[in-house]
C-alpha positions as MATLAB code, in Angstrom:
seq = 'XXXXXXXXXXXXXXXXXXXXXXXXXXXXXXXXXXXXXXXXXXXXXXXXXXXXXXXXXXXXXXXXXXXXXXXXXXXXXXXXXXXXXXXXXXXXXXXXXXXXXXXXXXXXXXXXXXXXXXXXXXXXXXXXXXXXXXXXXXXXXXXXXXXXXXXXXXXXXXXXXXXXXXXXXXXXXXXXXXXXXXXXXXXXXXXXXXXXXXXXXXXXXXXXXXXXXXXXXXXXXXXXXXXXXXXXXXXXXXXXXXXXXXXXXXX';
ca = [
     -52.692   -0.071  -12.497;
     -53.481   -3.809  -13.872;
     -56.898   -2.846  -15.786;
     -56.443    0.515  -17.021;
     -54.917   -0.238  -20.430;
     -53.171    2.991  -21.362;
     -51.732    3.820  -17.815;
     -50.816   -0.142  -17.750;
     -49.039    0.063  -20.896;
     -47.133    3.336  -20.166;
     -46.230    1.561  -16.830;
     -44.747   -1.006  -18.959;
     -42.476    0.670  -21.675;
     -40.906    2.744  -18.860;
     -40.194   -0.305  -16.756;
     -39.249   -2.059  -20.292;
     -36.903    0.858  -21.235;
     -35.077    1.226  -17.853;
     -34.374   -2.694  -18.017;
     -32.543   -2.545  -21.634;
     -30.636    0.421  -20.409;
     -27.315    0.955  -19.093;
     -28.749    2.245  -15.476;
     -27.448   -0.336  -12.353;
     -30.212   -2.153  -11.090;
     -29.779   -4.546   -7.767;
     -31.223   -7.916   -8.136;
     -34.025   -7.429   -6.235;
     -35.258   -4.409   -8.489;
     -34.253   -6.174  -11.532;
     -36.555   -9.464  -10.355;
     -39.413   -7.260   -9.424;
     -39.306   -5.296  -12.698;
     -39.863   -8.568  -14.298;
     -42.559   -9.773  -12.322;
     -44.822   -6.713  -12.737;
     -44.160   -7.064  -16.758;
     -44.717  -10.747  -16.621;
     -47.919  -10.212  -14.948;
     -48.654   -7.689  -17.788;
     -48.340  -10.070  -19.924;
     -50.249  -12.697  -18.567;
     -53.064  -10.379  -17.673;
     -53.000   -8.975  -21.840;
     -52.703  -11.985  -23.527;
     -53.975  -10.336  -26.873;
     -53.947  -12.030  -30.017;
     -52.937  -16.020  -30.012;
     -51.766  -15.745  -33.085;
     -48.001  -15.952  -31.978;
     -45.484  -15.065  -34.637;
     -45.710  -14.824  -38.395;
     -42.577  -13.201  -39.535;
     -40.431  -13.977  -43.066;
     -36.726  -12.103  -42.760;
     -33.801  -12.244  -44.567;
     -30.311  -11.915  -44.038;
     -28.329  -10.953  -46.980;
     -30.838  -11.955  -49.474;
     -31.334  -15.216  -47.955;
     -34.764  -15.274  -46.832;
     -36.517  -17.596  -43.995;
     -39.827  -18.187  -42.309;
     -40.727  -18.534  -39.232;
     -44.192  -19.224  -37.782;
     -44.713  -20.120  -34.146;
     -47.411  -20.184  -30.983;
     -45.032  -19.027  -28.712;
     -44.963  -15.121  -27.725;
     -40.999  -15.127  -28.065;
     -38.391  -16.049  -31.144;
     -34.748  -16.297  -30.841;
     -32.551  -17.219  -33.690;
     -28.877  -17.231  -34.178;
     -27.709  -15.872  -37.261;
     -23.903  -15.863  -38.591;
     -22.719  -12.561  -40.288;
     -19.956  -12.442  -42.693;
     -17.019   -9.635  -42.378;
     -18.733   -7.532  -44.864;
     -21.490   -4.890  -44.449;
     -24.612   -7.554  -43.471;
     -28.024   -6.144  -44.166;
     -31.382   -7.890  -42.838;
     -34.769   -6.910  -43.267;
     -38.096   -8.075  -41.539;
     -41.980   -8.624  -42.363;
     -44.550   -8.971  -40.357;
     -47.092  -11.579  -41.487;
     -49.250  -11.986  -38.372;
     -51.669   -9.623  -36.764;
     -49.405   -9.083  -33.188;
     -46.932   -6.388  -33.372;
     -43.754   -7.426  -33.126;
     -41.210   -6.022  -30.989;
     -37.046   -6.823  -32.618;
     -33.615   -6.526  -31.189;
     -30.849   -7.163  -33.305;
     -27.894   -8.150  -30.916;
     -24.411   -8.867  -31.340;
     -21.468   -9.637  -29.759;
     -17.503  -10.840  -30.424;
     -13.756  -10.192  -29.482;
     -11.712   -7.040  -31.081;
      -8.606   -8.265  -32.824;
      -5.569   -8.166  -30.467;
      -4.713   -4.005  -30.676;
      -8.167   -3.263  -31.869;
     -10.159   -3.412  -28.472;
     -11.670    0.476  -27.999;
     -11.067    2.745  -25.128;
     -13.276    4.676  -23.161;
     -13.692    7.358  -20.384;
     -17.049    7.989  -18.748;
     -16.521    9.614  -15.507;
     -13.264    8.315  -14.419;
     -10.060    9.289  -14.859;
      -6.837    6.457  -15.698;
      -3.098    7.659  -16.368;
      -0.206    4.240  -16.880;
       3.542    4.998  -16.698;
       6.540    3.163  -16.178;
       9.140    4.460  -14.537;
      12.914    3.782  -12.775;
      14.394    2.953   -9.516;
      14.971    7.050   -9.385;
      11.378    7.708  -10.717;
      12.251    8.723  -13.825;
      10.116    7.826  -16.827;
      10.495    4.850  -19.006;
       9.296    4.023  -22.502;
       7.271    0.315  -21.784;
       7.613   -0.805  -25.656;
      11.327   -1.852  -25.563;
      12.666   -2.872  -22.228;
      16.384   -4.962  -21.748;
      15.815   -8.094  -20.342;
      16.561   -8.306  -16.579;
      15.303   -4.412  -16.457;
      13.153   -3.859  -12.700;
      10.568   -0.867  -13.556;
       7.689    0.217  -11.541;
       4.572    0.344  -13.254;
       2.301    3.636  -11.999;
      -1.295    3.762  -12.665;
      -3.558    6.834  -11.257;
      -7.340    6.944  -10.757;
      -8.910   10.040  -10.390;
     -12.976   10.597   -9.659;
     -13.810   13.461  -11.916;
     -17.171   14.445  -10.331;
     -18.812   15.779   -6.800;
     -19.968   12.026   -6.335;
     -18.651    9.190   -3.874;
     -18.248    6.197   -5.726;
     -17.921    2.757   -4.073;
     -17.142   -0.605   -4.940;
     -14.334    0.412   -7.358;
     -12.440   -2.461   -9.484;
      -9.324   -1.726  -11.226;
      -7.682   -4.821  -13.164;
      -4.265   -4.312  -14.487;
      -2.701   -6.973  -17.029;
       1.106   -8.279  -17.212;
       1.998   -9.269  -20.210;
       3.713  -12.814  -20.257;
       7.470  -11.619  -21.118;
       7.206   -9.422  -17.538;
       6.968  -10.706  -13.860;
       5.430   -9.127  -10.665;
       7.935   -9.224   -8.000;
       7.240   -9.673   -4.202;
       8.259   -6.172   -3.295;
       8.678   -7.777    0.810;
      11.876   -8.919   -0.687;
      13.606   -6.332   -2.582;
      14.480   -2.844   -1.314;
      12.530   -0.193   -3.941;
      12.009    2.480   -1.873;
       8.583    4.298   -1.691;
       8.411    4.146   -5.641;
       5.952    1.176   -4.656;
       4.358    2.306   -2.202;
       0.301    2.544   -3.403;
      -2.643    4.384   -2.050;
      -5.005    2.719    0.474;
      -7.439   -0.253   -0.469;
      -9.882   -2.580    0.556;
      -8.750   -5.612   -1.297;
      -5.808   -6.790   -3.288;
      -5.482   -9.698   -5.572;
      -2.259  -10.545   -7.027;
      -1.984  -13.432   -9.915;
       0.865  -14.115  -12.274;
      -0.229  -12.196  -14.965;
      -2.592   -9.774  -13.659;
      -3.336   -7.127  -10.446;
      -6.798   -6.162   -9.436;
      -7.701   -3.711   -6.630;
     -10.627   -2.837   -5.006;
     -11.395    0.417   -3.326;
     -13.290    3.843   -2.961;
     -12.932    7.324   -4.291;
     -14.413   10.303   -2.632;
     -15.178   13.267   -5.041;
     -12.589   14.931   -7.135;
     -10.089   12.274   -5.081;
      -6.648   10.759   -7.129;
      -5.796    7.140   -6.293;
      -2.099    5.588   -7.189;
      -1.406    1.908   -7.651;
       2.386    0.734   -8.162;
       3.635   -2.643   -9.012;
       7.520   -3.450   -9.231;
       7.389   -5.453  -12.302;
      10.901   -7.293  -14.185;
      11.390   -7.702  -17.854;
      12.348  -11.258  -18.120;
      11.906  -13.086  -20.998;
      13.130  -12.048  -24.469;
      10.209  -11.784  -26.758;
       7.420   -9.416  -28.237;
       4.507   -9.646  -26.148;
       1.017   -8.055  -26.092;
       0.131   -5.737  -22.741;
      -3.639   -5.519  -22.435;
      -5.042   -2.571  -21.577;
      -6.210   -1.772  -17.841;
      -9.944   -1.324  -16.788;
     -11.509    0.484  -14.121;
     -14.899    0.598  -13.183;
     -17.591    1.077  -10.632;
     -18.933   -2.588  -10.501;
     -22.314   -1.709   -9.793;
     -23.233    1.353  -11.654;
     -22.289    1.711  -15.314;
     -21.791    5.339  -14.885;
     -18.262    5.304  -14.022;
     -15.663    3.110  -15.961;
     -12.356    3.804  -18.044;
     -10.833    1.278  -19.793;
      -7.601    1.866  -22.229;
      -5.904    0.347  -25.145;
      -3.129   -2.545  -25.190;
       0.030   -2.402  -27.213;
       3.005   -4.250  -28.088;
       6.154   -4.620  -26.429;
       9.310   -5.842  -26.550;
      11.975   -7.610  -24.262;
      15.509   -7.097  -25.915;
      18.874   -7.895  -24.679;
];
């Protein structure tokens, strides 16, 4: 299409649009996508003038003026409602993404559902149901986390990452006698750390998953348990993730 303007430039925006969405892309498409707009641009060099721009952030006000196609500048915001505005002084238009990033207070991270089910209890021995929040120290409780695909789909390539906080331990359930209250459903991959358990699996559609880990209160203290996370790594499509709380280790 490299020569017809309008088809070239309708070409573009949808190639443009699909890369600044939320749609998995391998790296090979991602690379090619790219290319083709780099060529674009190379091909449509337009105006030289570069960039003319004056903005201001919270009533400070700056200029910029430049030769190259592409600005980046790193502002800092205050905890307060920021407000920035832009004008154009040059004769290109000017395409602008305001981006930003940062860490949720501990307590304050959101939760989500798109497309995947996640359930956490904590139970007994006996199975029966524990509240996490207080727990006496030297207390062994099974931790019981369900997955459940909630559409016709197959996903693959499934990560689920659950967190310990630092007052609890995992224990090597090949030493201890628990019964099938840890017995979990079947997965490709396990990785067990000291303060953390991620699997790696498959669902089929509609199909429910269970993880268990015997975990031990041990060390007196208030401690903060992260939320756990599940998602399909490569497509955005399907990932839960819930909220942490507090708990406590008591005597």
């Amino acid at each position: 299409m490299l020569g017809d303007g309008f088809q070239e430039g309708k070409l573009v925006k949808k190639i443009a649009k699909a890369l600044s969405s939320d749609i998995w892309m391998s790296t090979q498409t991602t690379a090619y996508s790219l290319f083709v707009i780099s060529n674009c641009i190379l091909k449509n060099k337009g105006n030289q003038g570069g960039i003319v721009v004056n903005y201001s952030l919270n009533g400070v006000s700056e200029e910029v003026n430049t030769s190259k196609s592409l600005f980046n500048k790193e502002i800092a915001i205050e905890r307060k409602k920021n407000t920035i505005s832009i004008l154009n002084k040059g004769e290109n238009t000017l395409y602008v993404r305001v981006l930003n990033k940062g860490i949720l207070p501990v307590g304050e991270e959101k939760s989500f559902k798109r497309n995947l089910k996640m359930d956490i209890s904590y139970r007994t021995k006996n199975g029966e149901r524990i509240n996490p929040e207080e727990i006496s120290q030297g207390t062994n409780f099974v931790a019981e986390l369900t997955v459940k695909n909630e559409t016709n789909f197959n996903i693959n390539n499934i990560a689920l990452t659950q967190y310990i906080p630092s007052g609890w331990e995992i224990i090597n359930t090949r030493f201890t006698d628990f019964g099938n209250h840890t017995v979990s459903s079947k997965v490709n991959f396990t990785d067990i750390r000291d303060a953390r358990q991620s699997h790696y699996f498959s669902l089929k559609e509609f199909e429910i998953k269970t993880f268990r880990v015997l975990l031990n209160a041990s060390y007196l203290g208030n401690y903060y348990l992260p939320g756990a996370q599940v998602e399909a790594m490569y497509d955005n499509d399907f990932t839960t993730r819930v909220k942490g709380k507090w708990v406590k280790v008591i005597k």
